[in-house]
N, CA, C and O atoms as a GROMACS GRO file, in nm:
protein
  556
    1UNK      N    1  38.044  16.796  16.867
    1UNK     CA    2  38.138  16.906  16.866
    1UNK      C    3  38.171  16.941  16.721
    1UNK      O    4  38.219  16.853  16.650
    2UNK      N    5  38.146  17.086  16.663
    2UNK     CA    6  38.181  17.117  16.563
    2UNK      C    7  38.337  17.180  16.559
    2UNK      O    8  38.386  17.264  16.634
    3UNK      N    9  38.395  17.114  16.450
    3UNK     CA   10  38.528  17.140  16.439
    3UNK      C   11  38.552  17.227  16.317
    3UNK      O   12  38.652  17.299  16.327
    4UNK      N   13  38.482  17.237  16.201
    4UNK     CA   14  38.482  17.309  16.074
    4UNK      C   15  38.397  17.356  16.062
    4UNK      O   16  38.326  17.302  16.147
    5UNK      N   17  38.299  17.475  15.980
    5UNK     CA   18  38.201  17.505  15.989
    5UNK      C   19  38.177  17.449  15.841
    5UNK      O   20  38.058  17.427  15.817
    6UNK      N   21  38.277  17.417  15.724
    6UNK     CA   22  38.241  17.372  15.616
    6UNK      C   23  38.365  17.314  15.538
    6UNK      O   24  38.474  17.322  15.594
    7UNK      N   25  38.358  17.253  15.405
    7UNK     CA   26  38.458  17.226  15.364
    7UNK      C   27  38.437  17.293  15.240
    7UNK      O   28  38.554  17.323  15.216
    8UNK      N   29  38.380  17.333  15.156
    8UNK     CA   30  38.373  17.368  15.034
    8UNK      C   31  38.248  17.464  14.965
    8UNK      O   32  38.190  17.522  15.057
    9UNK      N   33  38.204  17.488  14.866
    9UNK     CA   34  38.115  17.517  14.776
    9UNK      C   35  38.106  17.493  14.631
    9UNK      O   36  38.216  17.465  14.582
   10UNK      N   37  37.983  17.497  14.528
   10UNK     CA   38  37.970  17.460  14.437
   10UNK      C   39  37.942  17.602  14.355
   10UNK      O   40  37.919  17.713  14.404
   11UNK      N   41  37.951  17.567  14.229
   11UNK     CA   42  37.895  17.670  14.148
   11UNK      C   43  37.848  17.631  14.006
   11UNK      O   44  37.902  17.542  13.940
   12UNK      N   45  37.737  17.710  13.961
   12UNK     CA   46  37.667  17.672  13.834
   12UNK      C   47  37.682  17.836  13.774
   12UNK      O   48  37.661  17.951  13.812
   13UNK      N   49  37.728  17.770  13.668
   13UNK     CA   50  37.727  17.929  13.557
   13UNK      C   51  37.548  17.930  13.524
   13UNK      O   52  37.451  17.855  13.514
   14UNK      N   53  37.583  18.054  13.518
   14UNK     CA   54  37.367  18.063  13.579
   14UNK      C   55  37.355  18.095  13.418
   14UNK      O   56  37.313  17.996  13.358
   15UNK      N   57  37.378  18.198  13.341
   15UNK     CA   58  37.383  18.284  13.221
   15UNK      C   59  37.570  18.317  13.179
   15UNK      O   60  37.669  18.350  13.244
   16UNK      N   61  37.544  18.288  13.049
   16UNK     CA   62  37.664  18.292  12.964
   16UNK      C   63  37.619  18.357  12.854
   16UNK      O   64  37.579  18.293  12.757
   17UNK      N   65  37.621  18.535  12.857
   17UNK     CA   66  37.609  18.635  12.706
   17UNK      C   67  37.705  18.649  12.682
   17UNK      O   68  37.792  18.586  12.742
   18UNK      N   69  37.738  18.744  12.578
   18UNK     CA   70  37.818  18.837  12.501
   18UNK      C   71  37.862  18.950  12.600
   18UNK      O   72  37.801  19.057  12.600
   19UNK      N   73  37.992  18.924  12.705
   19UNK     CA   74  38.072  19.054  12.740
   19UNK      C   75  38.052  18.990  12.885
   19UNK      O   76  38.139  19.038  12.957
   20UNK      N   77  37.982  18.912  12.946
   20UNK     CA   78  37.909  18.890  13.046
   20UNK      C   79  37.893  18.734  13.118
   20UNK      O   80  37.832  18.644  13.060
   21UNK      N   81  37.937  18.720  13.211
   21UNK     CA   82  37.911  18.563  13.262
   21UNK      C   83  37.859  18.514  13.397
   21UNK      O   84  37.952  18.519  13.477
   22UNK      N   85  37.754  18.473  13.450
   22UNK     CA   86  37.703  18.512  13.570
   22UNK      C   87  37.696  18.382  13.654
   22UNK      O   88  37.638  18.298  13.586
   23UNK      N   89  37.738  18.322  13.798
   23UNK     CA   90  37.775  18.243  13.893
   23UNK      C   91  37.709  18.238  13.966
   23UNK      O   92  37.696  18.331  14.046
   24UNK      N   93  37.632  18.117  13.973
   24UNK     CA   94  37.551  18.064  14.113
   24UNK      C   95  37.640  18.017  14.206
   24UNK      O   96  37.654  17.895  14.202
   25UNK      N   97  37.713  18.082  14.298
   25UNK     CA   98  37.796  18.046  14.391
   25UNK      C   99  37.695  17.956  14.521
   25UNK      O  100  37.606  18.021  14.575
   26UNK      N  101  37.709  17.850  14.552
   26UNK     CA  102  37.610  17.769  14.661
   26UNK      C  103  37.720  17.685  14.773
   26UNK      O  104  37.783  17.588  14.733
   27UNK      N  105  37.734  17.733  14.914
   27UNK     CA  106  37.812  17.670  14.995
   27UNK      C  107  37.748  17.549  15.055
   27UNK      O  108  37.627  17.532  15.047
   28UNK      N  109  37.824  17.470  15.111
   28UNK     CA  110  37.750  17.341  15.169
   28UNK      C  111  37.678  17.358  15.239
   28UNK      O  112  37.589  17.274  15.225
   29UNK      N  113  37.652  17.448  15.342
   29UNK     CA  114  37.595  17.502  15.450
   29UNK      C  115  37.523  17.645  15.434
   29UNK      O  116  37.578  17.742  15.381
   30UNK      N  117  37.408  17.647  15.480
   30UNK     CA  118  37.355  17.804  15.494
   30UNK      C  119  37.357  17.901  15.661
   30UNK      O  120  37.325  18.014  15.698
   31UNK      N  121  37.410  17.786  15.719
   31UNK     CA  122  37.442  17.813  15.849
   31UNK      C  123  37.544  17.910  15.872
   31UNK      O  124  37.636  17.887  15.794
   32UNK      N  125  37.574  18.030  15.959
   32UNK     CA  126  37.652  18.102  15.993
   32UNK      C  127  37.663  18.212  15.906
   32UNK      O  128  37.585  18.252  15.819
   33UNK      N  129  37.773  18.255  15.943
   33UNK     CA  130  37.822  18.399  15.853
   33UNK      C  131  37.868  18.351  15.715
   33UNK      O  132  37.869  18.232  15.682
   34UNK      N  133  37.908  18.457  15.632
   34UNK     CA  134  37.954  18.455  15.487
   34UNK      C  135  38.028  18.585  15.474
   34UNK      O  136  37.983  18.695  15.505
   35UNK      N  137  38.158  18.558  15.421
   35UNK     CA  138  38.191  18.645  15.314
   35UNK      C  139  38.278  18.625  15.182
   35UNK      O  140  38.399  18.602  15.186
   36UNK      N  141  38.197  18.636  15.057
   36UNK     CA  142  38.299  18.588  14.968
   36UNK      C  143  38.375  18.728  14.881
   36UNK      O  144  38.330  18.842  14.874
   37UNK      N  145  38.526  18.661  14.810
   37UNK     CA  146  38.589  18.746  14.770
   37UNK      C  147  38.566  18.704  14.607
   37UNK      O  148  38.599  18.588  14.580
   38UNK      N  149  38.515  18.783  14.500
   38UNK     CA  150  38.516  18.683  14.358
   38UNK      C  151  38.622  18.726  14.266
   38UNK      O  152  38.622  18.722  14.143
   39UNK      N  153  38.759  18.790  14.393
   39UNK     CA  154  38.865  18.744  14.276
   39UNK      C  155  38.875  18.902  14.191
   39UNK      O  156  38.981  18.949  14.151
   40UNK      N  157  38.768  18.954  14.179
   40UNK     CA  158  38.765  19.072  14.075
   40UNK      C  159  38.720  19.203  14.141
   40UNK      O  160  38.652  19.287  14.083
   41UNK      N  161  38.763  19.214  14.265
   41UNK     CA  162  38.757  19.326  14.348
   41UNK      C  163  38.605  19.344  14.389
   41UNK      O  164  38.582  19.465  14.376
   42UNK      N  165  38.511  19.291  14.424
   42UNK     CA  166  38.390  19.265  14.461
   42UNK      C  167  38.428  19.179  14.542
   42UNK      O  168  38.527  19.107  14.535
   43UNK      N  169  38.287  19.188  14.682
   43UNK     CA  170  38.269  19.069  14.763
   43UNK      C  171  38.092  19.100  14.752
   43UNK      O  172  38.026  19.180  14.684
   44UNK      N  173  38.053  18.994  14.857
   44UNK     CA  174  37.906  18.991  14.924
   44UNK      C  175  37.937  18.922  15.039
   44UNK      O  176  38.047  18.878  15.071
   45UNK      N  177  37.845  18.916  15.093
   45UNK     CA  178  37.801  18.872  15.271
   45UNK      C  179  37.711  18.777  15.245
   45UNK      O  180  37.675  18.718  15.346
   46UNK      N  181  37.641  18.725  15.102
   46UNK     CA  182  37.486  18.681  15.105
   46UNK      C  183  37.549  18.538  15.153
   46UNK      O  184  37.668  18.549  15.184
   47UNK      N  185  37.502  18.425  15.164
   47UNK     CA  186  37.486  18.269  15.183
   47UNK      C  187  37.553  18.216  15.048
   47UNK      O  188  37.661  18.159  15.031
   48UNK      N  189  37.451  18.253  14.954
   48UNK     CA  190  37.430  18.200  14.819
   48UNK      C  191  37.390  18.330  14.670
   48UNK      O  192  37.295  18.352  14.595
   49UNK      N  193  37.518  18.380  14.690
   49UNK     CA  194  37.520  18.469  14.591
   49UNK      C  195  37.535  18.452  14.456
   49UNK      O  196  37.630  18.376  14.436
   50UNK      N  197  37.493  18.483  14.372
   50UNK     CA  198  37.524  18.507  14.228
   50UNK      C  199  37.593  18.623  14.182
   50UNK      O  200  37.548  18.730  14.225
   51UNK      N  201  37.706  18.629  14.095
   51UNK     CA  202  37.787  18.675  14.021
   51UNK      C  203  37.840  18.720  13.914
   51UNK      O  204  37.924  18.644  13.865
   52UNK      N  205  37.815  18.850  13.840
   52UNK     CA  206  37.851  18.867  13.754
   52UNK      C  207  37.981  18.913  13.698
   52UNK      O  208  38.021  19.025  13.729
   53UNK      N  209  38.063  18.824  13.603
   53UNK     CA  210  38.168  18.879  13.589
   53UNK      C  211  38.177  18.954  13.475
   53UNK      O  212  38.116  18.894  13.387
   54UNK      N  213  38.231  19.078  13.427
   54UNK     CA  214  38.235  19.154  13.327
   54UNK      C  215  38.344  19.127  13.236
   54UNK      O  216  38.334  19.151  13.115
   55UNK      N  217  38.441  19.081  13.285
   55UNK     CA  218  38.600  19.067  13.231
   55UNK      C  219  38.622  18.921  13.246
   55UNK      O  220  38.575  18.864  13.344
   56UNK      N  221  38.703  18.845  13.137
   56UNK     CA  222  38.720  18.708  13.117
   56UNK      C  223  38.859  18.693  13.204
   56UNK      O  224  38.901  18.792  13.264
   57UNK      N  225  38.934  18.561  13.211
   57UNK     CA  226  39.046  18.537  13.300
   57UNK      C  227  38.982  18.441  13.451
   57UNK      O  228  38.875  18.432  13.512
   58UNK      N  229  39.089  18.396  13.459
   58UNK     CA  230  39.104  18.294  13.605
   58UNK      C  231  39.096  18.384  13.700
   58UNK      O  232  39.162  18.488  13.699
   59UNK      N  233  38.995  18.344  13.813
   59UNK     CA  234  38.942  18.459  13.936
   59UNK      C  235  38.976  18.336  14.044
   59UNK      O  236  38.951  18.216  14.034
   60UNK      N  237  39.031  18.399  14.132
   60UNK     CA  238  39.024  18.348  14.261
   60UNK      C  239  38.908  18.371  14.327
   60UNK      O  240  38.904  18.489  14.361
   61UNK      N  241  38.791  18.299  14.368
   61UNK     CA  242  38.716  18.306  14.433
   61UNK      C  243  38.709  18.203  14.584
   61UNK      O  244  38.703  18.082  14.606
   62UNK      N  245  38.713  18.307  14.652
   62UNK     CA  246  38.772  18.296  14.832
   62UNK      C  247  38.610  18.281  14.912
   62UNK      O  248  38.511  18.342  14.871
   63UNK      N  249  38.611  18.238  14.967
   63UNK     CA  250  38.494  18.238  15.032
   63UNK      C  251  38.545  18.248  15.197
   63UNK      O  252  38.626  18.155  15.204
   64UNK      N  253  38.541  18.299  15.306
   64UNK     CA  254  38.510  18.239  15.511
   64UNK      C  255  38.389  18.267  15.564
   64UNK      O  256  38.333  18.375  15.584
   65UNK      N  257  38.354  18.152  15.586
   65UNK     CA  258  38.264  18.119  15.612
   65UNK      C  259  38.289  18.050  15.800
   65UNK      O  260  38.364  17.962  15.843
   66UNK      N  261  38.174  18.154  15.881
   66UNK     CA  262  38.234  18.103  16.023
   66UNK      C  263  38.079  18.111  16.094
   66UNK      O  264  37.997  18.197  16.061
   67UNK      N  265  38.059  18.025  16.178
   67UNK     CA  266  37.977  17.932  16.266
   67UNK      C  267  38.034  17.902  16.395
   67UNK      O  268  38.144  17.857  16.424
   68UNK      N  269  37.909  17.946  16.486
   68UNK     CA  270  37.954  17.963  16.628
   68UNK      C  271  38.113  17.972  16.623
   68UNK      O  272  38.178  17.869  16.607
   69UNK      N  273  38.175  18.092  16.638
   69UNK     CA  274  38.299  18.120  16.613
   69UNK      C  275  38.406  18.010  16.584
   69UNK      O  276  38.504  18.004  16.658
   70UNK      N  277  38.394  17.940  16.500
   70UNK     CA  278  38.460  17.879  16.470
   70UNK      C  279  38.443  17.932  16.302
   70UNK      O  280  38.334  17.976  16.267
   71UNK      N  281  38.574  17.924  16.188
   71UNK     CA  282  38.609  17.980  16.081
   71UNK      C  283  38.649  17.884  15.977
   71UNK      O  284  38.736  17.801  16.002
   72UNK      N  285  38.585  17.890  15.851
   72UNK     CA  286  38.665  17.829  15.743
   72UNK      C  287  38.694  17.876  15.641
   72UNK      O  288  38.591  17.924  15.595
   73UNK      N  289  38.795  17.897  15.558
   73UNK     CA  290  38.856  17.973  15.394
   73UNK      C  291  38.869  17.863  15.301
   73UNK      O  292  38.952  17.772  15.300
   74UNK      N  293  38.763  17.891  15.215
   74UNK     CA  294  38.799  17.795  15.108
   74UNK      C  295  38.826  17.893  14.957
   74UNK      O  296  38.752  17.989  14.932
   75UNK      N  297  38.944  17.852  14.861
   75UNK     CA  298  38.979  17.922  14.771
   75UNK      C  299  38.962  17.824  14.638
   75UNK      O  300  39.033  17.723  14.636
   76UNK      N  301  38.869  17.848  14.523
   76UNK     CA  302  38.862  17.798  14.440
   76UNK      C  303  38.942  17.884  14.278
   76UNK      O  304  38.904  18.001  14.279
   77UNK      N  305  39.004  17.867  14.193
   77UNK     CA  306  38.995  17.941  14.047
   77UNK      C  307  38.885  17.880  13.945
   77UNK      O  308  38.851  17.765  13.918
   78UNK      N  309  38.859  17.963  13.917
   78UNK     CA  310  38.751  17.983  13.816
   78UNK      C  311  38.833  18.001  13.695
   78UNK      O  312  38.954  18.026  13.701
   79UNK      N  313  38.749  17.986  13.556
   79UNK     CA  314  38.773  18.044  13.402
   79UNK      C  315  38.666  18.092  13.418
   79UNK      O  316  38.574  18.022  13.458
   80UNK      N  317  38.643  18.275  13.382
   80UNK     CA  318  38.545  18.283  13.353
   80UNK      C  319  38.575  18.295  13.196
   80UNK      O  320  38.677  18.363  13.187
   81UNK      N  321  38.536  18.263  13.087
   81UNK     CA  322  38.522  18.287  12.971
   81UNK      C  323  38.378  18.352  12.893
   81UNK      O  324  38.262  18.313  12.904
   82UNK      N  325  38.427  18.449  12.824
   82UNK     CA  326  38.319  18.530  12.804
   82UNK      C  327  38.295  18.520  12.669
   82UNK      O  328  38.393  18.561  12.607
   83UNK      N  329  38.181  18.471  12.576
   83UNK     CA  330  38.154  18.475  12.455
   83UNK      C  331  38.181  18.608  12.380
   83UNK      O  332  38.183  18.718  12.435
   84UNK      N  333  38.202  18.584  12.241
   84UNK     CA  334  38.270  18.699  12.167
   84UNK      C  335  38.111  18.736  12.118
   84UNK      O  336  38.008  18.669  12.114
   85UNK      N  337  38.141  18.868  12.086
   85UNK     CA  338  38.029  18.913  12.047
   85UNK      C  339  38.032  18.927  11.889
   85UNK      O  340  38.030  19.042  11.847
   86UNK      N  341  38.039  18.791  11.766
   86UNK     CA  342  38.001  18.798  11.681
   86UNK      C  343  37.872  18.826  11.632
   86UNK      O  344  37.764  18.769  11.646
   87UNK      N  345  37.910  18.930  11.572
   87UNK     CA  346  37.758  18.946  11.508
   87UNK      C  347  37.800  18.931  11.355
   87UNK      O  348  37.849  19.041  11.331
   88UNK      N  349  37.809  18.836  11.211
   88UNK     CA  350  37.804  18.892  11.094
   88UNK      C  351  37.735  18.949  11.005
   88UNK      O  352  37.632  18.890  10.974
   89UNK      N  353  37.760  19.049  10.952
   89UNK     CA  354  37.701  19.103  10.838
   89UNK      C  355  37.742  19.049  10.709
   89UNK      O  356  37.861  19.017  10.708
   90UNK      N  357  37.692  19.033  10.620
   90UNK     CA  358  37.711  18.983  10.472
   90UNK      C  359  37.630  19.110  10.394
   90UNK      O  360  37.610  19.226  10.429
   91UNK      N  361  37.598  19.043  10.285
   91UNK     CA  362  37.601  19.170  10.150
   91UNK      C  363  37.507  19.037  10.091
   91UNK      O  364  37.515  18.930  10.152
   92UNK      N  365  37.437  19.046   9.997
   92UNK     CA  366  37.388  18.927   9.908
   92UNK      C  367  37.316  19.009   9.745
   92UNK      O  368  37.251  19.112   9.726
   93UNK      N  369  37.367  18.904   9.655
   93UNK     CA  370  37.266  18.943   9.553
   93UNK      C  371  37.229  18.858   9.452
   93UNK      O  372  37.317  18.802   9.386
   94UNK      N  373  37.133  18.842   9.433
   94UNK     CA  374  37.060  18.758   9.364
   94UNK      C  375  37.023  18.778   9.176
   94UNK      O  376  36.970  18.865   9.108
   95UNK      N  377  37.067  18.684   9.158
   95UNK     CA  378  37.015  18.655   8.941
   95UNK      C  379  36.906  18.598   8.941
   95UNK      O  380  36.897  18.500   9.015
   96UNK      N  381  36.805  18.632   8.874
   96UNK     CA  382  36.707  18.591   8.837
   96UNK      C  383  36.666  18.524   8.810
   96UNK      O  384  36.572  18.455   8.850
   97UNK      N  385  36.802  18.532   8.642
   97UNK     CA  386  36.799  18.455   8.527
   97UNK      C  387  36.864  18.343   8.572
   97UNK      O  388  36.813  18.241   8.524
   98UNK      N  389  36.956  18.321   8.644
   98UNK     CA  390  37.028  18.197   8.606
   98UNK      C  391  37.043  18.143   8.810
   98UNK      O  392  37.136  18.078   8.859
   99UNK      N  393  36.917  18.200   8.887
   99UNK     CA  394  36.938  18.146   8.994
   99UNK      C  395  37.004  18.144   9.088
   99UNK      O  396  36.992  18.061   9.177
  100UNK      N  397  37.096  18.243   9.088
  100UNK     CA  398  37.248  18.246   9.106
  100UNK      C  399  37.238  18.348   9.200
  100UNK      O  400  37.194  18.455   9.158
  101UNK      N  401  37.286  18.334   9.376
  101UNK     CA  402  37.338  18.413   9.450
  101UNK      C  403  37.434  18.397   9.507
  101UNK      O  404  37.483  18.289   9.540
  102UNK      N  405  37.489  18.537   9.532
  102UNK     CA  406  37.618  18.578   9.566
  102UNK      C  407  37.652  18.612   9.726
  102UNK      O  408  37.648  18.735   9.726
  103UNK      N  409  37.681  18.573   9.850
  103UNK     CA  410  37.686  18.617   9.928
  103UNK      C  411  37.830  18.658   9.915
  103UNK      O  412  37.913  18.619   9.833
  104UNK      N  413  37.849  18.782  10.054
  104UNK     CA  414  37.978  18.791  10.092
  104UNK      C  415  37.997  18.878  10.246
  104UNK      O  416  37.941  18.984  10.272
  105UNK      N  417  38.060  18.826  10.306
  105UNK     CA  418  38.076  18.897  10.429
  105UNK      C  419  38.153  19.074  10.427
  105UNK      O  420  38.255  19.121  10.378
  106UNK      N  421  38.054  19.122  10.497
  106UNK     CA  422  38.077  19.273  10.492
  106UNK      C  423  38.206  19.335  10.541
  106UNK      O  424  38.247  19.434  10.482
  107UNK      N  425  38.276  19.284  10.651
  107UNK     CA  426  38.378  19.334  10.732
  107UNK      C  427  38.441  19.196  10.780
  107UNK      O  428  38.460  19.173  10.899
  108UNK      N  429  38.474  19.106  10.678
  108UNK     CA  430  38.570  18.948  10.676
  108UNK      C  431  38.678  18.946  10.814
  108UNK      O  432  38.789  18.985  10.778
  109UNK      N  433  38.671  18.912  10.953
  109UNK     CA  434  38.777  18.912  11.045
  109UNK      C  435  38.789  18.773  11.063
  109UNK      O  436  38.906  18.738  11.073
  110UNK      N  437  38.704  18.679  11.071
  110UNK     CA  438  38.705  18.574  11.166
  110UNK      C  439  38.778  18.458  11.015
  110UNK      O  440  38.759  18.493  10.898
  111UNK      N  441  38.867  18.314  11.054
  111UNK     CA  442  38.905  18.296  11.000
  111UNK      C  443  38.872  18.200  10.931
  111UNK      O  444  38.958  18.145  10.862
  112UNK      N  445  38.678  18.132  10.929
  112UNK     CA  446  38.623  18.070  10.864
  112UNK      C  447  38.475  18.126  10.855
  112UNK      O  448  38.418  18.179  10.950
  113UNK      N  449  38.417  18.106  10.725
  113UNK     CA  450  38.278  18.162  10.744
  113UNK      C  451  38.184  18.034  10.670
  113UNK      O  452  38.217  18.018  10.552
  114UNK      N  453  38.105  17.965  10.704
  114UNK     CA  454  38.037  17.871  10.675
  114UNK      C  455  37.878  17.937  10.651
  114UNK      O  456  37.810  18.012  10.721
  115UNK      N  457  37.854  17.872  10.521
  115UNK     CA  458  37.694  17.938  10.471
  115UNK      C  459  37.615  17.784  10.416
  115UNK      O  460  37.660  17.695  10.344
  116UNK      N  461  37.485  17.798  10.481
  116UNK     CA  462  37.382  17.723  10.444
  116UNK      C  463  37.274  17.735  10.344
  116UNK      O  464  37.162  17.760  10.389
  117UNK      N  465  37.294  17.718  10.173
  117UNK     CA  466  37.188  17.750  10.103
  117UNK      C  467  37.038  17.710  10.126
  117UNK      O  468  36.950  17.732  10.042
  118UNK      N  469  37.021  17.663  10.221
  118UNK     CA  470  36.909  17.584  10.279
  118UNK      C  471  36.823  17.458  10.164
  118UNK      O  472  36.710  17.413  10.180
  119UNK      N  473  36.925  17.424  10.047
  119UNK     CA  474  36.882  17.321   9.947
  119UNK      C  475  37.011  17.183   9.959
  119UNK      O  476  37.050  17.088   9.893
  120UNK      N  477  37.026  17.218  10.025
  120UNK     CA  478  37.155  17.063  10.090
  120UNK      C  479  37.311  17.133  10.056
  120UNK      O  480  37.409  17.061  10.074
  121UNK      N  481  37.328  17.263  10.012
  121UNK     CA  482  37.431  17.260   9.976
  121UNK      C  483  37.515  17.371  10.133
  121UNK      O  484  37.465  17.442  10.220
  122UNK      N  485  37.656  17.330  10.099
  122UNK     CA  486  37.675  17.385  10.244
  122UNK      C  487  37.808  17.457  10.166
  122UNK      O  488  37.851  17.395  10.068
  123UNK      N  489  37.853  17.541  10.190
  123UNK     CA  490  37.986  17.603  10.117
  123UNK      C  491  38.054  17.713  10.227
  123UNK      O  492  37.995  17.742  10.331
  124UNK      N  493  38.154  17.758  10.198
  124UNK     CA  494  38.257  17.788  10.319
  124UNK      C  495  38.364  17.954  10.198
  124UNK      O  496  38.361  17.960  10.075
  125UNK      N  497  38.426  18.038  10.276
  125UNK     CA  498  38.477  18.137  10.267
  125UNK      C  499  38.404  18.304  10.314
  125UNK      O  500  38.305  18.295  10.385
  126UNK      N  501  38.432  18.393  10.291
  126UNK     CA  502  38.388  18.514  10.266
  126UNK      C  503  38.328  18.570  10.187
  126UNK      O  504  38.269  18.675  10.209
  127UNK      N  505  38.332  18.494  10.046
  127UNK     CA  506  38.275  18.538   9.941
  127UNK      C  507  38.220  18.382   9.876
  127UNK      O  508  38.304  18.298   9.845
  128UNK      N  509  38.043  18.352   9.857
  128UNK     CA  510  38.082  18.282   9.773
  128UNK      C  511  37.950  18.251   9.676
  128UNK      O  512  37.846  18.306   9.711
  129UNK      N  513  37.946  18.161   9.550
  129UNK     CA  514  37.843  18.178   9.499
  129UNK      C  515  37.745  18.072   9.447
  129UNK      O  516  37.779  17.978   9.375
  130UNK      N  517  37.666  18.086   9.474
  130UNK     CA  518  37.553  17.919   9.465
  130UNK      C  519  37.466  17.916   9.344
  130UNK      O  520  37.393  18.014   9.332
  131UNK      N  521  37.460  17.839   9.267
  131UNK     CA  522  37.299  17.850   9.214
  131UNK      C  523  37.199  17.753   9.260
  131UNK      O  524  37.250  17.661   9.324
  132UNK      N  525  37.111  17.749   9.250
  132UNK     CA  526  36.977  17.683   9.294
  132UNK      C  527  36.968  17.574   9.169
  132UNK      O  528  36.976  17.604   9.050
  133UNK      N  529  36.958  17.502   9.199
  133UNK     CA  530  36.874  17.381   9.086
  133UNK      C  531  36.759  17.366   9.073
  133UNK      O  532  36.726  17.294   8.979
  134UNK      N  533  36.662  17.417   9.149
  134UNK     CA  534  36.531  17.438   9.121
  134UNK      C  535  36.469  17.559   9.196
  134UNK      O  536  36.541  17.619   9.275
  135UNK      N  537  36.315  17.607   9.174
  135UNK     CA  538  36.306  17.733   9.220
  135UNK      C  539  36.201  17.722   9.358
  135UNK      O  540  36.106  17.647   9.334
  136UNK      N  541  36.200  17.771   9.471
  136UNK     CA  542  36.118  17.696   9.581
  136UNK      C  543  36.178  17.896   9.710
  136UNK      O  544  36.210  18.013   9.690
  137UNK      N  545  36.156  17.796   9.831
  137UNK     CA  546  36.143  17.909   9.931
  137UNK      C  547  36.299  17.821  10.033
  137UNK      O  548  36.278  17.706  10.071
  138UNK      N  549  36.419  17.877  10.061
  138UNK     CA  550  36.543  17.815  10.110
  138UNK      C  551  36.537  17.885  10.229
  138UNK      O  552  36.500  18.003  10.239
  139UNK      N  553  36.574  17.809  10.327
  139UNK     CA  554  36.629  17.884  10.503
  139UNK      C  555  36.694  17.835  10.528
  139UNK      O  556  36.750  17.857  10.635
   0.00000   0.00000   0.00000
């Protein structure tokens, strides 16, 4: 005798971009009906839907799920958190004579900027300036 048709579901963040975060929603069961709610004014009917959320914040995601008429509601919150879309630009210029470059960030918002001369040296701000100790190819 079935008394529940389920107790729960799982989920795997499938893809995590810039603006964008997408949910492998998977219930215990593929048996019966489906309908989930993801919280952000969207539903589906599928079993095992995936999800994209556009907007970051805690979503109620509702799922009832019912089998030979019998019904279950399970309500989970989510974070969806959505990566920022840094992109930096810098500026650079280079001495010849004395080895010496200058980086500096083009439009400075964020409140640390970390740069890799690719010769062991590692240095930190918005603006800053290195010389080379010897002459070679740096990444």
């Amino acid at each position: 005798m079935m008394t529940q048709p389920f107790h729960n579901y799982s989920l795997d963040s499938v893809v995590s971009t810039t603006n964008v975060e997408t949910f492998q929603f998977i219930p215990e069961s593929n048996m019966g009906s489906f309908s989930w709610d993801f919280g952000d004014g969207t539903t589906s009917t599928m079993s095992s839907p995936s999800h994209v959320f556009t907007s970051g914040g805690i979503r109620n995601v509702q799922l009832i799920h019912s089998v030979q008429g019998l019904t279950d509601t399970v309500s989970n919150l989510i974070d969806v958190s959505l990566q920022s879309s840094c992109r930096p630009q810098f500026d650079m210029s280079y001495d010849t004579l004395t080895n010496t470059i200058v980086v500096s960030v083009a439009n400075p918002v964020a409140a640390n900027y970390a740069w890799d001369f690719g010769d062991g040296v590692l240095g930190n701000g918005s603006v800053y300036t290195h010389a080379y100790q010897n002459n070679g190819i740096f990444m």
